[in-house]
C-alpha positions as CSV (number, residue, x, y, z in Angstrom):
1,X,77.0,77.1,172.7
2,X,76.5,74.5,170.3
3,X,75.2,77.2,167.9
4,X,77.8,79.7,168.1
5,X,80.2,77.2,167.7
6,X,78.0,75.9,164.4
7,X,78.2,79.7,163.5
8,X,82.2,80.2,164.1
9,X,82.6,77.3,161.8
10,X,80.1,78.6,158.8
11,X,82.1,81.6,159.3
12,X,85.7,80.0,159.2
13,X,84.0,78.0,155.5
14,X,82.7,81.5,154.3
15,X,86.3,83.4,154.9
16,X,88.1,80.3,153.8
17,X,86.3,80.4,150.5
18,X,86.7,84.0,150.3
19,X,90.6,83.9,150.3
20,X,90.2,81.1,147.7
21,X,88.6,83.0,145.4
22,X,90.4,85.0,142.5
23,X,93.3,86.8,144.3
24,X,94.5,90.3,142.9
25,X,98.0,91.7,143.4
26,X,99.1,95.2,143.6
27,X,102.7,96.1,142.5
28,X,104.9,99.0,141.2
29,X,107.8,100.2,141.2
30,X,109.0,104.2,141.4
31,X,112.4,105.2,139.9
32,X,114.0,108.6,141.1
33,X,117.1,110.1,140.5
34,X,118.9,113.3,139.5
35,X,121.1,113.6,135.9
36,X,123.2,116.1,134.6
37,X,122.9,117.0,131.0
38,X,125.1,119.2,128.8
39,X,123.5,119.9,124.5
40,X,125.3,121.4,122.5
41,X,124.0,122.5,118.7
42,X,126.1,124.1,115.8
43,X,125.3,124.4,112.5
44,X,127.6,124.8,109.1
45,X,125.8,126.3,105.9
46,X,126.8,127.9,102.8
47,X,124.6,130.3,99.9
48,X,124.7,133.2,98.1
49,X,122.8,136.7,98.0
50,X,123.0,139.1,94.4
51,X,126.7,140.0,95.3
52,X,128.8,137.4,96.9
53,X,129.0,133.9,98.0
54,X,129.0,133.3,102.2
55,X,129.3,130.9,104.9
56,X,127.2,130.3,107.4
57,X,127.7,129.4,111.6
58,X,126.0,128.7,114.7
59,X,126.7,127.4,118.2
60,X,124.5,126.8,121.4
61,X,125.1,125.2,124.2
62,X,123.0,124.4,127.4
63,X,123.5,122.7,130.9
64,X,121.0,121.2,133.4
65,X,121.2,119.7,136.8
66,X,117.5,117.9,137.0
67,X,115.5,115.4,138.9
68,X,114.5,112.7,137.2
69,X,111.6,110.8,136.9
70,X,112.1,107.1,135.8
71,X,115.5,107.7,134.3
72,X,116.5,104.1,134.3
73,X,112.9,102.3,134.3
74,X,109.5,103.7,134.0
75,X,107.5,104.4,137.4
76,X,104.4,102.7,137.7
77,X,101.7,100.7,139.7
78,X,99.5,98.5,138.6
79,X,96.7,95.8,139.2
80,X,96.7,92.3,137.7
81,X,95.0,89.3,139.0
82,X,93.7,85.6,137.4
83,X,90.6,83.3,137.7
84,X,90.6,79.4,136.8
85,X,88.0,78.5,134.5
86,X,87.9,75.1,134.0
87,X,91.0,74.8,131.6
88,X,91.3,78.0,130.6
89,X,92.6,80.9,133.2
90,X,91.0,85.2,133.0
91,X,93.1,87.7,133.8
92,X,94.0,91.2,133.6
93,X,96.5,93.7,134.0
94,X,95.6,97.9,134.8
95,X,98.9,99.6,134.9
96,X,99.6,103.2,135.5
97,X,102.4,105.0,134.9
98,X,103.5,108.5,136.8
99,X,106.0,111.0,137.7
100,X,107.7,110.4,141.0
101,X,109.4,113.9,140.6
102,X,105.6,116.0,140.8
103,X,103.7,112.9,140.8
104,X,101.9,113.5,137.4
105,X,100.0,111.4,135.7
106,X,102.0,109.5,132.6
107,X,101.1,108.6,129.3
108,X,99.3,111.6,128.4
109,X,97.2,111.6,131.4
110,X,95.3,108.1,131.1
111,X,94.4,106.8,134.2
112,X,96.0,103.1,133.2
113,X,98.1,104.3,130.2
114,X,100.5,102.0,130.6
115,X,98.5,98.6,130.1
116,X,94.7,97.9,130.3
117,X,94.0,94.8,129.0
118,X,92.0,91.5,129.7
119,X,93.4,88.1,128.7
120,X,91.9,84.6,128.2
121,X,94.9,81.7,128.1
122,X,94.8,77.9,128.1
123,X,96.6,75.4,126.2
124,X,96.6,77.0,122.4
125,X,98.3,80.1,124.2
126,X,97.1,83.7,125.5
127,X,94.5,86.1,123.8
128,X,94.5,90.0,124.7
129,X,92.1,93.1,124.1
130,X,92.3,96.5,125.3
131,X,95.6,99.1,125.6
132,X,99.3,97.8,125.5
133,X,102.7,97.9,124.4
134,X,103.9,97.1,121.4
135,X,106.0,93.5,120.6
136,X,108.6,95.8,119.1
137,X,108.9,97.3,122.5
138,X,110.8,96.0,125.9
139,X,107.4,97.3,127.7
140,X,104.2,95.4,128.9
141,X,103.4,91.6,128.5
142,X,104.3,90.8,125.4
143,X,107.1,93.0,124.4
144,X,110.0,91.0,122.6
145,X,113.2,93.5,122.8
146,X,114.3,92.9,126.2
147,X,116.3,90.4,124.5
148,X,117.7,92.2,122.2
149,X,119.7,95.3,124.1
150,X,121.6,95.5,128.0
151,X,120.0,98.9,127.8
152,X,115.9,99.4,128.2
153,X,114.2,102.3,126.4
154,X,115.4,104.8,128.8
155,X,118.5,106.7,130.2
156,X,117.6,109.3,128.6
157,X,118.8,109.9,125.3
158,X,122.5,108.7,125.3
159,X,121.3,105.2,126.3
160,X,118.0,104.3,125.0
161,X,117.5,101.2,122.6
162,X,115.1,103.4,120.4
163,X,117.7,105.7,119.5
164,X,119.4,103.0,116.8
165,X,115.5,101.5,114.9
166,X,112.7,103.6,113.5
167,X,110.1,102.1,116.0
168,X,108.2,103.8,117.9
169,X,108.3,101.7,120.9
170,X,104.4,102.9,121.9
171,X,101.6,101.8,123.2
172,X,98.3,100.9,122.0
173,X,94.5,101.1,122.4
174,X,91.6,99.1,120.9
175,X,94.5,96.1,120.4
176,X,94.0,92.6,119.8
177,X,96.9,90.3,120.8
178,X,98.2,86.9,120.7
179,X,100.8,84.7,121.8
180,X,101.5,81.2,121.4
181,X,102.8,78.5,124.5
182,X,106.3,78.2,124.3
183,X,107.3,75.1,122.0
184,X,111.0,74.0,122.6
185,X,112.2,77.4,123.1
186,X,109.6,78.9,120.3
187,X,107.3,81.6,121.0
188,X,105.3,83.8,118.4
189,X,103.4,86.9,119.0
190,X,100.7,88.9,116.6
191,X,98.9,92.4,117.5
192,X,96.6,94.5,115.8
193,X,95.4,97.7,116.7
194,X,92.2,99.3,115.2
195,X,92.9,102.9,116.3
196,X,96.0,103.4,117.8
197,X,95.5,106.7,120.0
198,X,92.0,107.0,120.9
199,X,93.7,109.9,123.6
200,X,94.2,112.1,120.7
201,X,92.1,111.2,117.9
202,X,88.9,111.4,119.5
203,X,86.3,111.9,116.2
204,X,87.9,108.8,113.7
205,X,86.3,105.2,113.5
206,X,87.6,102.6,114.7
207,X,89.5,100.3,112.2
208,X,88.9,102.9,109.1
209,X,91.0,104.7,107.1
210,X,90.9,107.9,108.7
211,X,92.3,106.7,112.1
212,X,95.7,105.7,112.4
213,X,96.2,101.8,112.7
214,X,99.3,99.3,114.2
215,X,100.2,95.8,113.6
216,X,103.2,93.9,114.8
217,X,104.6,90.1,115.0
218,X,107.2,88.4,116.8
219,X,109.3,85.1,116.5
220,X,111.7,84.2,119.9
221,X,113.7,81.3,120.4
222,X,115.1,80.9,123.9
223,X,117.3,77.6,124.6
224,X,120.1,77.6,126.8
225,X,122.2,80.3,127.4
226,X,121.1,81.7,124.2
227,X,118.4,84.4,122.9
228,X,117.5,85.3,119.5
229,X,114.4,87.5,118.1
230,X,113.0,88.8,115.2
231,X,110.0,90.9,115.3
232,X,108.4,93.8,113.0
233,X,105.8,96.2,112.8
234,X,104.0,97.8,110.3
235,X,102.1,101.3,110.5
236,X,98.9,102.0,108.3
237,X,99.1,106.0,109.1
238,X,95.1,107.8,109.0
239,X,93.9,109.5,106.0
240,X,92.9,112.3,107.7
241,X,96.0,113.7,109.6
242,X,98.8,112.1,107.1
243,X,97.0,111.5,103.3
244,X,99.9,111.7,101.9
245,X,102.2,109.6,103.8
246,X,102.8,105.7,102.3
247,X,102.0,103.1,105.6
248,X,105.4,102.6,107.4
249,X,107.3,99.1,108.6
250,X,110.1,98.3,110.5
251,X,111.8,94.7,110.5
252,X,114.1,94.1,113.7
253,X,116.4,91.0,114.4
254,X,118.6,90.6,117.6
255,X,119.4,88.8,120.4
256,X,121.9,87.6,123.4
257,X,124.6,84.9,124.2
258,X,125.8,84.2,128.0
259,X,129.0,83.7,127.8
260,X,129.3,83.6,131.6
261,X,131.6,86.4,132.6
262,X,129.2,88.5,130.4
263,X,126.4,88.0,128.5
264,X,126.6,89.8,125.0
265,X,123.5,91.8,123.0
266,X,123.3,93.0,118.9
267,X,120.6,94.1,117.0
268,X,119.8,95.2,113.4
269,X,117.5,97.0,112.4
270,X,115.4,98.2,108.7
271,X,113.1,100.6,108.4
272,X,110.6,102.3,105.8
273,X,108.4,105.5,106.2
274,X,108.5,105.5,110.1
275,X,107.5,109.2,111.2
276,X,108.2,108.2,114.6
277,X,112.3,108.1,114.7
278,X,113.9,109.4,117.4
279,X,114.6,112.9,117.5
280,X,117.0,113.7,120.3
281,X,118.2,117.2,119.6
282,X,115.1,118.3,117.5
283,X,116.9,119.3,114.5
284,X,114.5,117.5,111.4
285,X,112.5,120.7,111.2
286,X,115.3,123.0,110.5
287,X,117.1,120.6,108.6
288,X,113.9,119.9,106.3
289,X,113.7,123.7,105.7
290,X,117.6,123.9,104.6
291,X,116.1,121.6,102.4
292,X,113.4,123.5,100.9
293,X,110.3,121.7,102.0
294,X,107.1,123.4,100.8
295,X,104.9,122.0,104.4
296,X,107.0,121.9,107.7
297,X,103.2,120.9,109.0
298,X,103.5,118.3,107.3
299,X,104.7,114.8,108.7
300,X,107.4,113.3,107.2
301,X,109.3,110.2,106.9
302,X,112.5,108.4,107.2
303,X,113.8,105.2,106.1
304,X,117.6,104.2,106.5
305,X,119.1,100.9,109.0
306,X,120.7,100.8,112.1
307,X,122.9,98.5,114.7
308,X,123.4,98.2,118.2
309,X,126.0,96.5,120.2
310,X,125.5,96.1,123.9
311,X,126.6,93.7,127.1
312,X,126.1,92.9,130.7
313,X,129.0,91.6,133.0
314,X,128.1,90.8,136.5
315,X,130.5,92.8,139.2
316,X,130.9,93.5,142.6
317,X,127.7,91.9,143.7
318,X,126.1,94.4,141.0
319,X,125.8,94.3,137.3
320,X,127.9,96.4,134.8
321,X,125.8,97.5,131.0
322,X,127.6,98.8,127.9
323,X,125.6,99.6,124.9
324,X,127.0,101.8,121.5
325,X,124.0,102.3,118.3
326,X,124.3,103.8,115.2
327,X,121.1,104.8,113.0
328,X,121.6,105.9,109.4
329,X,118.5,107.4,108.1
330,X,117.0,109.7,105.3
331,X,113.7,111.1,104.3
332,X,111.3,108.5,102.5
333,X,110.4,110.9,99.6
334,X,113.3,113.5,99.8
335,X,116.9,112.4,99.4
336,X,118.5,115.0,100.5
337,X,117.9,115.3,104.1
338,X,119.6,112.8,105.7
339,X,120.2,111.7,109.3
340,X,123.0,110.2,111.0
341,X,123.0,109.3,115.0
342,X,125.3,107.7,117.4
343,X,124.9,107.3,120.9
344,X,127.5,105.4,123.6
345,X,126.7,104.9,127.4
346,X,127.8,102.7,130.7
347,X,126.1,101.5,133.9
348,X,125.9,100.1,136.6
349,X,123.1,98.8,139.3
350,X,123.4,96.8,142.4
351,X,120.5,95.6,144.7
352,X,120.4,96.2,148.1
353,X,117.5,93.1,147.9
354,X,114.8,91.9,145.6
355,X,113.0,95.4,145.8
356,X,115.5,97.9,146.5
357,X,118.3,98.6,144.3
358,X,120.5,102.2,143.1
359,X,122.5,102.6,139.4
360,X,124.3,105.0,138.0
361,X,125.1,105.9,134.0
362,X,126.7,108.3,131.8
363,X,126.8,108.4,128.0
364,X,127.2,110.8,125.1
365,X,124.6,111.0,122.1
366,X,125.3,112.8,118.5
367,X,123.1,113.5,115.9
368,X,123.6,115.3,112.6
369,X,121.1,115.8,110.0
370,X,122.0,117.7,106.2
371,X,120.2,119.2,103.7
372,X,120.4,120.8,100.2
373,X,118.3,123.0,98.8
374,X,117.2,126.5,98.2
375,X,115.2,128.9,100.9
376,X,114.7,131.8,99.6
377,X,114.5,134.8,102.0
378,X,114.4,138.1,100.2
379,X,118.2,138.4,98.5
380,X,119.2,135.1,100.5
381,X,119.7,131.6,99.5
382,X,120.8,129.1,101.6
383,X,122.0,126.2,99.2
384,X,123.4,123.2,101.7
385,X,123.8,123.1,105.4
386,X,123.9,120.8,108.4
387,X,122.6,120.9,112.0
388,X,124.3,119.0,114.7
389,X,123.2,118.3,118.2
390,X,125.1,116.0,120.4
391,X,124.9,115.7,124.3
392,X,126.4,114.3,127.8
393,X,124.3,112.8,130.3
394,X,125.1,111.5,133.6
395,X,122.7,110.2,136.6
396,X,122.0,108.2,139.5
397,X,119.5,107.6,141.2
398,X,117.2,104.5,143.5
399,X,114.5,102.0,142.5
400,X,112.0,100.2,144.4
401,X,109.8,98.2,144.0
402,X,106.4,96.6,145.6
C-alpha cells in the first residue's frame, strides 16, 4: 500500500513538472465571407496612320458574386510557445496561412508562410531569425502600421492600406530582427533580410548580389491616447533577375489620436524605385507599351507620394471604419507613364464575443495610368493614351477565432 501510495505521489511530481514545463499554444483564426465586385476598364488614345489623324476607345466591364477567403483578415493557425532561461525568455512562433474557401495552402504553398521564426528576449529587448513580416507591414510580430490606418491590408482592393505607399507589405525569409523594450512610450525596430524569397529564387546565395535583399526600421511612440510611427524600408533588388534596376526605398510616417467618440488615422507616404506598387486593375503593362517601352519583361519602377485618411467610431455595440487614399506615382526612369489611384471604403464589425465576430464593407477603387509615346504597328502610331480601371466591392462575411 505504502508503495503504491509512494508511487501515486512520484507520479503526481512527474505530471506536475510536466505541465510546468514550456507550455505551447495553438491559435487561428479563419475569415469567410462572400463580396460582390463590379471592374470596369476604358481606355482614351489618340495617333496617326499615312493618311489621317484618329482617336482611339475602349470599354469593359465585369461582375462577380464570389466567396471569399480572408476578405477582412488573413486566415491562419499557428504555434507559438516560450521557455524561461534564467533572465532571458526562448520562443517561437510557426504560423500558417490558408484558404478557408478550398482550404489551400497560402503564401505560395509554404507550410508556415506566414511566420517561422525563433526569438531570444530579455532586458536589452527581443532578437529574431527565420521568415516574417515586414515592419512596414500591419502583419506578424513586429509589424508597425497597425497604427497608422482603421483599415488592415485587406478588403480587397477598395480598402487596403497598401493601395496609398509603394511597400510591398511582404514577408521575409533568412531575416534577422530586432526590437528594443519599450522606453516611455519608445519602441524601435531593425530587420534585415539576406535573401528575401528563398520560395522562388532557389539557385542565388544568400546575402550576395544576385539574390534579392530587404531591410527595414521602425520608430513608435505610444503615450496616452495617442499613436505616432515612422518606419521605412529599403530594397537592394538581385543582379540576376533586375540588373538594371537602382535598389528601392520607401519612408512612411503616420499615426492615431482618440478623441473618444472616434479615434482618427493619417499617413504619408514617399517612395523611390519600388517595383512592388499596387496594381489593382493591371493596367502598367499596357500603359508602359502606349509608352514605347523597348522590354515589357522587364521590371520596372515607380516613384511618386501618397496619403491616407482613415477613422474608427465605436457604434451600436460594434465598431464603424472609414478610410479614403490617394497614391500619385510615375515610373523611376520614364516620365511619361504616370499613375494616379484613389480608393474610398466603409465598415463595420461587431462581436458576438472575444472569438466570434461578423463585418461588412463596401468601397470603390480608381486607377488611371498615361503614357506618351510612339508604338509602331505597321501604318499605326499610337502617340498618347490612358487606361483606366476603377471598381465596386461590397462583402460580408464571419470571423473566428481560437
Amino acid at each position: 500500500m505504502k508503495k503504491s501510495l509512494i508511487a501515486a505521489a512520484l507520479l503526481g511530481t512527474f505530471a506536475a513538472s510536466a505541465f510546468a514545463a514550456p507550455s505551447v499554444t495553438l491559435y487561428g483564426r479563419i475569415d469567410t465571407g462572400l463580396a460582390y465586385t463590379h471592374q470596369h476598364w476604358s481606355a482614351d488614345g489618340a495617333g496617326e496612320d499615312s493618311e489621317y489623324l484618329y482617336t482611339l476607345k475602349y470599354k469593359e466591364s465585369e461582375d462577380s458574386l464570389s466567396m471569399q477567403s480572408g476578405f477582412s483578415t488573413g486566415n491562419r493557425w499557428g504555434l507559438t510557445g516560450t521557455e524561461d532561461i534564467g533572465n532571458a525568455k526562448v520562443g517561437f512562433v510557426l504560423e500558417s496561412g490558408f484558404n478557408s474557401d478550398d482550404g489551400a495552402s497560402g503564401q505560395g504553398g509554404r507550410l508556415f508562410g506566414r511566420e517561422a521564426q525563433v526569438n531570444v528576449s530579455g532586458a536589452y529587448g527581443t532578437l529574431y531569425a527565420g521568415r516574417i513580416a515586414s515592419i512596414v507591414s500591419d502583419s506578424g510580430s513586429i509589424g508597425y502600421l497597425g497604427d497608422v490606418s482603421a483599415f488592415p491590408n485587406a478588403f480587397g482592393f477598395v480598402g487596403s492600406q497598401a493601395g496609398s505607399t509603394g511597400s510591398a507589405y511582404g514577408r521575409y525569409d533568412n531575416t534577422l530582427a530586432y526590437q528594443t523594450p519599450v522606453f516611455s512610450g519608445l519602441q524601435a525596430a531593425v530587420m534585415y533580410s539576406f535573401k528575401a524569397d528563398s520560395k522562388t529564387d532557389t539557385t542565388s546565395r544568400e546575402n550576395s548580389s544576385f539574390a534579392d535583399r530587404y531591410a527595414a526600421a521602425g520608430l513608435r511612440y505610444k503615450a496616452g491616447k495617442a499613436a505616432v510611427v515612422l518606419a521605412a524600408d529599403y530594397t537592394m533588388y538581385s543582379n540576376a533577375t533586375n540588373p538594371d534596376l537602382d535598389d528601392g526605398y520607401s519612408v512612411i510616417l503616420g499615426g492615431n489620436y482618440d478623441f473618444g467618440a472616434a479615434k482618427v488615422f493619417a499617413k504619408a507616404t514617399y517612395f523611390d524605385n519600388q517595383a512592388s506598387v499596387t496594381d489593382s486593375f493591371e493596367i502598367i503593362d499596357a500603359v508602359r507599351e502606349i509608352a514605347a517601352e523597348d522590354d515589357l519583361a522587364v521590371a520596372r519602377a515607380f516613384k511618386g507620394w501618397g496619403v491616407e485618411l482613415g477613422t474608427n467610431v465605436p457604434a451600436f455595440g460594434g465598431n464603424f471604419i472609414a478610410t479614403v487614399g490617394y497614391r500619385d506615382a510615375k515610373d523611376s526612369e520614364n516620365s511619361a507613364i504616370k499613375l494616379k489611384r484613389w480608393n474610398a471604403a466603409v465598415g463595420y464589425s461587431y462581436a458576438f464575443s472575444k472569438r466570434t465576430s461578423i463585418y461588412a464593407a463596401a468601397g470603390y477603387a480608381q486607377e488611371k495610368g498615361t503614357g506618351h509615346g510612339v508604338v509602331e504597328d505597321l501604318d499605326l502610331n499610337i502617340t498618347s493614351a490612358s487606361i483606366k480601371g476603377s471598381g465596386a466591392q461590397a462583402g460580408f462575411g464571419l470571423v473566428h477565432k481560437f
